[in-house]
Structure formats: C-alpha cells, structure tokens
C-alpha positions as CSV (number, residue, x, y, z in Angstrom):
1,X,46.0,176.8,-4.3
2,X,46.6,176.9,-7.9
3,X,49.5,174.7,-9.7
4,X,51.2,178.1,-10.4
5,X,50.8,179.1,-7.0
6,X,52.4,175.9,-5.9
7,X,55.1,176.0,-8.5
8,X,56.2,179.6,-7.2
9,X,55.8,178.6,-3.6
10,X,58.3,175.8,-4.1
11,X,60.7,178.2,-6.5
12,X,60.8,180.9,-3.8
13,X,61.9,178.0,-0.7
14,X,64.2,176.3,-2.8
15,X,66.2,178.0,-5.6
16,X,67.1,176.1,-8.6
17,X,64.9,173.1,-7.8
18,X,62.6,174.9,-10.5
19,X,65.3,176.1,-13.0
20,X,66.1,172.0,-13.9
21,X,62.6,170.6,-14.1
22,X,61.5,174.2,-16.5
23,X,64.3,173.8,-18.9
24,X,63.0,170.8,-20.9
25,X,65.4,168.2,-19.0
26,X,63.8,164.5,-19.2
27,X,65.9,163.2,-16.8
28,X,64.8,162.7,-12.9
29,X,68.2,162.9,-12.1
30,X,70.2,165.4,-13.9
31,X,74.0,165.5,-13.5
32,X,76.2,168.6,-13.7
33,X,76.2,168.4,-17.5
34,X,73.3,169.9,-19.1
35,X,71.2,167.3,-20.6
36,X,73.0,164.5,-18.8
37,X,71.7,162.4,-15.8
38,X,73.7,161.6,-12.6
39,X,76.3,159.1,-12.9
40,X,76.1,156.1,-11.0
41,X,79.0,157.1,-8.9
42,X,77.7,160.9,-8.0
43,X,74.4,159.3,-6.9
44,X,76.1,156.8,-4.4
45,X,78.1,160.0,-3.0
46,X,74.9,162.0,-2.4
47,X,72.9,159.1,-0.8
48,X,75.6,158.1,1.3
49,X,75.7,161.6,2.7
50,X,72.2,161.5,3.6
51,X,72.9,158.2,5.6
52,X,71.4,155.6,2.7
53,X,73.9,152.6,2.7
54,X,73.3,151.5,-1.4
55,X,75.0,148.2,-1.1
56,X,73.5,146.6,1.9
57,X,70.2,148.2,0.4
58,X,70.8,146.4,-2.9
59,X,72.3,143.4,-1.2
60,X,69.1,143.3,1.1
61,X,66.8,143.5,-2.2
62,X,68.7,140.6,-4.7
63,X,68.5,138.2,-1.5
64,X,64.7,139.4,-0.8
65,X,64.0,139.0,-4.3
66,X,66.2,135.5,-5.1
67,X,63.6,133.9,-2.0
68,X,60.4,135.1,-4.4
69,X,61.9,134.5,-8.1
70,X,62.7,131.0,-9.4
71,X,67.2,131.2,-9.2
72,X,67.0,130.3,-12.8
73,X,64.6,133.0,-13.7
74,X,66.8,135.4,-11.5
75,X,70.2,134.3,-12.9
76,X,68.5,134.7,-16.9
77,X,67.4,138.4,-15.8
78,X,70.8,139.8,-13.9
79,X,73.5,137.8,-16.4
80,X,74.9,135.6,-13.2
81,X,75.6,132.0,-12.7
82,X,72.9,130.3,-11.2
83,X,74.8,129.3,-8.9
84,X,74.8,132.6,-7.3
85,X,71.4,133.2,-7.4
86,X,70.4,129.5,-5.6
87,X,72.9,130.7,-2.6
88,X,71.1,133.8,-2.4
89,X,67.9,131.5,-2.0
90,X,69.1,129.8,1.0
C-alpha cells in the first residue's frame, strides 16, 4: 500500500482527521481557532473524558522524576523552592 493509499484510507474512516494535518497547520494539537493549538484547559477536558486523570499523571511523574534528578537541579528547572522538590524526593 502506497502513502496515498493510506492517506485516503484513513480520510474515508475518519472525516476531518485529514482536512487539519493538509491545511499547513504546524501544530499536533490544533484548537478551534485556525492556526492555534489546544489550550491547556480544552486538552484536560478531552483527556479526562477518555478516562486519563492529568494531575495524578503529572503528580506521579514530578515525584518519579524528583527520586532520579538532584532536588536542586529539579527546583532550578521548574522555578520551585527546593524545598518542594527534596519532599518530593522522600
């Protein structure tokens, strides 16, 4: 199967998927205004709806991260007290 054949295949099972990624749009994400991406806001919506909890997700990941990353380093690179960032370490 050819890229074209694939691109068509795909147009043809899911209308409009094709229309965004044709029409010059750099963004992985566009938002309901041409040219703009998601806001942060109408992305939690949508992955809440399909069952995807952000915050324990993001919670999960700073506290995985703060036991690999110096709390220093960590705090320098996300603007908090370090503090913070050594609690998440323990």
């Amino acid at each position: 199967m050819t890229d074209n054949e694939a691109d068509d295949q795909i147009a043809c099972s899911a209308p409009g998927l094709m229309e965004t990624s044709k029409g010059g749009n750099t963004w992985l994400f566009s938002g309901a205004v041409p040219g703009q991406p998601f806001s942060a806001e109408q992305l939690t919506h949508r992955l809440n709806a399909l069952g995807i909890r952000i915050r324990a997700a993001r919670n999960t990941t700073l506290i995985d991260l703060a036991s690999e990353v110096p709390a220093v380093v960590l705090s320098q690179l996300l603007g908090l007290h370090v503090r913070t960032t050594t609690d998440w370490a323990r």
